[in-house]
C-alpha positions in Angstrom: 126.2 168.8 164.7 125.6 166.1 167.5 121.9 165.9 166.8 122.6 165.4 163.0 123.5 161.3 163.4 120.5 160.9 165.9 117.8 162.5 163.1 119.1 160.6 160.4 118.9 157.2 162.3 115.1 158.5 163.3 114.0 158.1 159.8 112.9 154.6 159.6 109.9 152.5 159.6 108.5 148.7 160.0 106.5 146.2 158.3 105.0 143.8 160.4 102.3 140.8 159.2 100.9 137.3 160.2 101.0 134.8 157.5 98.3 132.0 157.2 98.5 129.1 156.0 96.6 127.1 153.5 94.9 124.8 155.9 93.7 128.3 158.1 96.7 127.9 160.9 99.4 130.6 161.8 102.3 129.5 159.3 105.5 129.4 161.2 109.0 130.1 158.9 107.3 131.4 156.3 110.6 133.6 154.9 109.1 137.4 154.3 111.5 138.9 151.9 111.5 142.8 151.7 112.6 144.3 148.5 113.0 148.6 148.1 112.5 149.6 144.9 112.9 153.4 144.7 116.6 152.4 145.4 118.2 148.5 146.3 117.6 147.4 149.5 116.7 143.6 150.5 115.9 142.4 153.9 114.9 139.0 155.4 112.8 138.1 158.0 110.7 134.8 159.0 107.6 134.5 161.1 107.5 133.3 164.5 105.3 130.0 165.9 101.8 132.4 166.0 103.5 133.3 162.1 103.4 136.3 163.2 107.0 138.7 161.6 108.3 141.9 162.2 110.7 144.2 160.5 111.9 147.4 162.0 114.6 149.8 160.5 113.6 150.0 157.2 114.5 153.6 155.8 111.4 155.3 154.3 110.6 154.3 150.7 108.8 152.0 148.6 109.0 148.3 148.8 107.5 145.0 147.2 106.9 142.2 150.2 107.6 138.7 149.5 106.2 135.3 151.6 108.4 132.4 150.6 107.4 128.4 151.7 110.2 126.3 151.3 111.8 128.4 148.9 108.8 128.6 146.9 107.0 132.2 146.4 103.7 131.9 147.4 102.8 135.3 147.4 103.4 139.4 147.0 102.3 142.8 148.3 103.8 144.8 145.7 104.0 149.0 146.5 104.0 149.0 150.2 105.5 152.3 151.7 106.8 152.6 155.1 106.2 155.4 157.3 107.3 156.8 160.6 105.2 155.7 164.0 103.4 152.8 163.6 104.4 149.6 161.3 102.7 149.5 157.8 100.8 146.2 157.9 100.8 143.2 155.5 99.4 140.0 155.8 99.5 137.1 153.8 96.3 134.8 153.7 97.1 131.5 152.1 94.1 129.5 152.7 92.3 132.7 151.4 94.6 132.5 147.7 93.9 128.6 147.6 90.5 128.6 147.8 90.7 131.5 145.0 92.3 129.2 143.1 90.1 126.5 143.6 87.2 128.7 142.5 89.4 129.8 139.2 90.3 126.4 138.2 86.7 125.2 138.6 85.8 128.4 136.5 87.7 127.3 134.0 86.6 123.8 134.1 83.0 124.5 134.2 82.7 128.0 132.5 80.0 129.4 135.6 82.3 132.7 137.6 80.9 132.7 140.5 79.4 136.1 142.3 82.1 136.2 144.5 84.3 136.3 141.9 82.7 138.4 139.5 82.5 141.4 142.7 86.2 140.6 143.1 87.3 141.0 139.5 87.7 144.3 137.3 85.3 144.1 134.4 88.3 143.8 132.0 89.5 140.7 134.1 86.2 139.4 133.7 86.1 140.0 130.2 89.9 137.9 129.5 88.5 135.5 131.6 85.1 134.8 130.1 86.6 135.2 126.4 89.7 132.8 127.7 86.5 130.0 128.9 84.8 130.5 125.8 87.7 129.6 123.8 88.8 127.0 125.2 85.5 125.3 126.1 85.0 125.2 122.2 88.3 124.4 121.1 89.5 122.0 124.2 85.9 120.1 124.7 87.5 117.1 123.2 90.8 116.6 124.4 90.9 116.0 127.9 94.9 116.0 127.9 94.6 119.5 126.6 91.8 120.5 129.3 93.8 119.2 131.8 96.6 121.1 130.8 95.1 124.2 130.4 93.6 124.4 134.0 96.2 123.3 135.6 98.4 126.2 133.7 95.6 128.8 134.8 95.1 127.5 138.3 99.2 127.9 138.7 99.0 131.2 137.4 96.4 132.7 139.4 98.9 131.6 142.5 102.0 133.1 140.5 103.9 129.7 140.5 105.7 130.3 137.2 107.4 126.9 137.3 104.6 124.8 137.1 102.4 127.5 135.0 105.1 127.0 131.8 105.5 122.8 132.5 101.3 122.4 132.4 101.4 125.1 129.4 103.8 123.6 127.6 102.2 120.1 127.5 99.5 122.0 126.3 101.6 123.2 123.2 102.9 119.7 122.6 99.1 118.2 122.3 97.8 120.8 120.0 100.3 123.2 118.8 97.6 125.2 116.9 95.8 126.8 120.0 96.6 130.0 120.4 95.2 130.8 123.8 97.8 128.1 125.1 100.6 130.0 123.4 99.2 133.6 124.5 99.6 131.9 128.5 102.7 130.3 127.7 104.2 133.3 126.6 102.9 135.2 130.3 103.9 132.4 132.6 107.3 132.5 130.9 107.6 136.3 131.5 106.4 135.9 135.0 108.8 133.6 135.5 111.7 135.4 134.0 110.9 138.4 136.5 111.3 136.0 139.5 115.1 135.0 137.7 117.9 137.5 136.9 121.0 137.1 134.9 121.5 134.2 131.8 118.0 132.5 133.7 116.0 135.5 133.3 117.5 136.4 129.6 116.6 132.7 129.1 112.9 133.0 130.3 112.6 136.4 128.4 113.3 134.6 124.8 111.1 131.5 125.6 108.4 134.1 126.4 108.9 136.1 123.1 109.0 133.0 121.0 105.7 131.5 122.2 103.8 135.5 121.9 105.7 135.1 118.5 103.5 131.4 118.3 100.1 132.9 119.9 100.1 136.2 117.2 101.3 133.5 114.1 98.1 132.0 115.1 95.5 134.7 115.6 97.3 138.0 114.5 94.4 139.8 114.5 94.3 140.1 117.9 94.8 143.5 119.1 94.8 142.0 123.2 97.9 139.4 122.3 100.2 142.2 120.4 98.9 145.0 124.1 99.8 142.1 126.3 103.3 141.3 124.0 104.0 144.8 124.4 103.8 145.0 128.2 106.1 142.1 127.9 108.7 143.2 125.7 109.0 146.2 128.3 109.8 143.9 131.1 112.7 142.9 128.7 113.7 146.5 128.0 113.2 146.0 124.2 111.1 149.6 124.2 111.6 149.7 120.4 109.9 146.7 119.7 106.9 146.9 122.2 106.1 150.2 121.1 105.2 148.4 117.8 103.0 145.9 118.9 101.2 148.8 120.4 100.6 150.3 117.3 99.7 147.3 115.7 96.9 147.1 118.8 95.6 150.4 117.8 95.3 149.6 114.5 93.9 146.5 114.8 91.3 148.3 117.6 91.3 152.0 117.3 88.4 152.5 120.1 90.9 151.2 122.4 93.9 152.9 120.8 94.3 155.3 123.9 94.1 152.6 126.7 97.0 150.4 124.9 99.3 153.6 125.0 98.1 154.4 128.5 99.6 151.1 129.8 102.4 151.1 128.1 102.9 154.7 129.4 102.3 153.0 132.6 104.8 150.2 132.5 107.5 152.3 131.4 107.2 154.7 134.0 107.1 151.6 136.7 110.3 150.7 135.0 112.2 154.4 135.1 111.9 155.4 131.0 110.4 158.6 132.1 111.3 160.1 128.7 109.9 157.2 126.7 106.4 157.0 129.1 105.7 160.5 128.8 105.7 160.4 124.9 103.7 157.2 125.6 101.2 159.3 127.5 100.9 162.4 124.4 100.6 159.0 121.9 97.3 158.1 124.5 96.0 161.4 124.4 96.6 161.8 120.8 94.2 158.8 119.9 92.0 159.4 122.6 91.6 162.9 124.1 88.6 161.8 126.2 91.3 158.6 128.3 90.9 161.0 131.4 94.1 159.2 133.4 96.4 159.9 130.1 95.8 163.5 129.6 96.8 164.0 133.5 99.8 161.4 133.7 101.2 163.8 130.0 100.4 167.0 131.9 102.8 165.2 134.7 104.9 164.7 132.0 105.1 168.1 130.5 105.2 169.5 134.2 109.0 167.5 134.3 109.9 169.5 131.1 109.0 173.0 132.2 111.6 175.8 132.1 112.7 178.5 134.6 114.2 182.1 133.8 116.3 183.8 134.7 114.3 185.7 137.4 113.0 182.5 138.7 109.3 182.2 136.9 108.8 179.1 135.4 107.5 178.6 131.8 105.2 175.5 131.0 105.2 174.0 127.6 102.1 174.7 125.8 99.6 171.9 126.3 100.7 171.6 130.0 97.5 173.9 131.5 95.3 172.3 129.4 95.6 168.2 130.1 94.7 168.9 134.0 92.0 171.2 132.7 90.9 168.0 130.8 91.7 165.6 133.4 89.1 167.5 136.1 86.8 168.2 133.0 86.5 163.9 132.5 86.7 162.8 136.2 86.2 166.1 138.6 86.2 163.8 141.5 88.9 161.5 140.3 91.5 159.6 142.3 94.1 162.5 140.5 91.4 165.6 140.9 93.4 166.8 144.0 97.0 166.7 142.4 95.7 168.1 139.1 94.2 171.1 141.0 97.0 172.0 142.8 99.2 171.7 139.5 97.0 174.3 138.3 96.7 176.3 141.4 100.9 176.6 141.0 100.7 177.1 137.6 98.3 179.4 136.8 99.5 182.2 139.8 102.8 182.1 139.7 103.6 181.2 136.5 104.0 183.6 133.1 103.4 181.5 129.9 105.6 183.3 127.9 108.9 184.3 127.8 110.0 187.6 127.3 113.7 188.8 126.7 113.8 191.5 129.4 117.1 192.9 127.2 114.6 193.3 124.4 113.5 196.8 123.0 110.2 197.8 123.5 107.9 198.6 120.7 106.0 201.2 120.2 102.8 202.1 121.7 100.1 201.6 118.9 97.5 204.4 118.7 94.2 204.3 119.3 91.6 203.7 117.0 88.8 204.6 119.1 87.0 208.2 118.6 
């Protein structure tokens, strides 16, 4: 009974990090905020003169790791998970993000990614990007209040510094209230702001947000990337109802990409705990696109949750369940999921029977044989 205290208190980790700054030098109080997100839990730490911080105690979960500059957040590690032993390390390279964001506002400004860049980003990334240069190089050429509004807005939201992302963003609206790419960034910068606020601020920030996708999809509303990306938003203000129509006014607008827009909305919602409302997300995915290898395994995850046991301890899958891993390893065999998709079928196939049968039941009769 004695060792029971001493076991429990064993179960903790550390996070531990250097932060530097934006001139290349060791950052000293920087505040490193640490933020548990499989259940509440904040802690605070700052760094030392080398800006150099530690953090030990932390029970075992999953956490989101914040540097803070004069009460400004400069910049996040989201899904970091502590273990036992040694501490999980995060670092925070400021000079590193600012010269990113040099290189994305002169992107912008002069259209040219660099290869850097390019290797860096995801080829959708590149895609917004490039379409998002295009745009505004032809609609922006001539008004150099506009231009100047529009880069600064992107260059503060590649650093996640909401604030000044929605004041450059909204000048933009002011001088030419018909652009709808300025609307469409508005609209983020206002949702990224309003998940930095909680309360009447973040409720505040959540309308502003809405109102300007609202001004972006007035303008252009037959673009099936605004009413995916209002969707993902709408989530963040737990108005499931209403993104899960924007997505279906995506796949109608695109129908190739139907399955992707479900998958991320799938996504979201399971980030933010609608298990129920993600996993018929996931069967929508599947449904419009059987081949979206990551959506048939996260619905066979899904149907794994919904599974039933009898009486005599065998557990009975819901049809369907057996055959979105098979699916899964048929698309990607040496996928990031192959492993866990594998072993769901390992379980389920020997030790499960797939269907129930009333053991109180009467038998029927043998049928006869027809052979001679």
């Amino acid at each position: 009974a004695l060792l029971t205290p001493i076991l429990a208190l064993a179960q903790t980790g550390a996070i531990a990090g250097k932060v530097t700054g934006p001139t290349g030098a060791p950052l000293k109080d920087a505040m490193i905020k640490i933020e548990r997100t499989d259940i509440k839990g904040n802690y605070k730490v700052k760094t030392n003169k080398k800006g150099e911080y530690f953090h030990a105690g932390l029970p075992l979960g999953q956490y989101n790791v914040m540097c803070e500059i004069e009460g400004r957040m400069a910049d996040r590690v989201q899904g970091v998970r502590t273990r036992l032993g040694d501490p999980v390390e995060v670092n925070f390279d400021l000079k590193q993000q600012a010269d990113k964001q040099a290189a994305m506002q002169k992107a912008a400004e002069t259209g040219q990614l660099t290869q850097e860049m390019s290797r860096e980003m995801s080829a959708e990334q590149k895609q917004a990007l490039e379409k998002q240069m295009k745009e505004r190089s032809a609609a922006m050429a001539k008004n150099k209040e506009l231009n100047d509004a529009f880069n600064n807005g992107m260059a503060a939201m590649q650093a996640k510094q909401w604030d000044a992302a929605v004041e450059s963003f909204e000048k933009g609206s002011v001088a030419d209230p018909k652009q709808h790419v300025i609307w469409a960034n508005l609209a983020e910068s206002y949702f990224g702001l309003g998940g930095t606020k909680t309360g009447a601020e973040q409720e505040a920030a959540f309308t502003k947000g809405t109102e300007a996708w609202g001004k972006a999809i007035e303008l252009k509303p037959d673009d099936a990337a605004y009413h995916n990306n209002f969707a993902l938003s709408l989530v963040k203000a737990k108005k499931f109802k209403e993104a899960e129509e924007e997505l279906v006014k995506a796949a109608a607008l695109d129908p190739p990409k139907a399955g992707t827009y479900f998958y991320n909305l799938g996504a979201v919602l399971t980030n933010v705990g609608q298990l129920e409302e993600a996993g018929q997300t996931f069967k929508r995915a599947v449904e419009a696109d059987p081949n979206h290898a990551d959506a048939q395994y996260q619905y066979g995850v899904y149907l794994v949750s919904k599974a039933q046991t009898t009486a005599d301890g065998k557990v009975v899958p819901l049809p369907g369940t057996l055959e979105a891993f098979q699916k899964y390893l048929e698309l990607k065999p040496a996928g990031p999921f192959a492993d866990s998709a594998k072993g769901m079928l390992s379980t389920l196939e020997g030790a499960v029977q797939t269907q129930y049968v009333n053991p109180d039941a009467k038998k029927a009769g043998a049928k006869k044989s027809t052979k001679k």
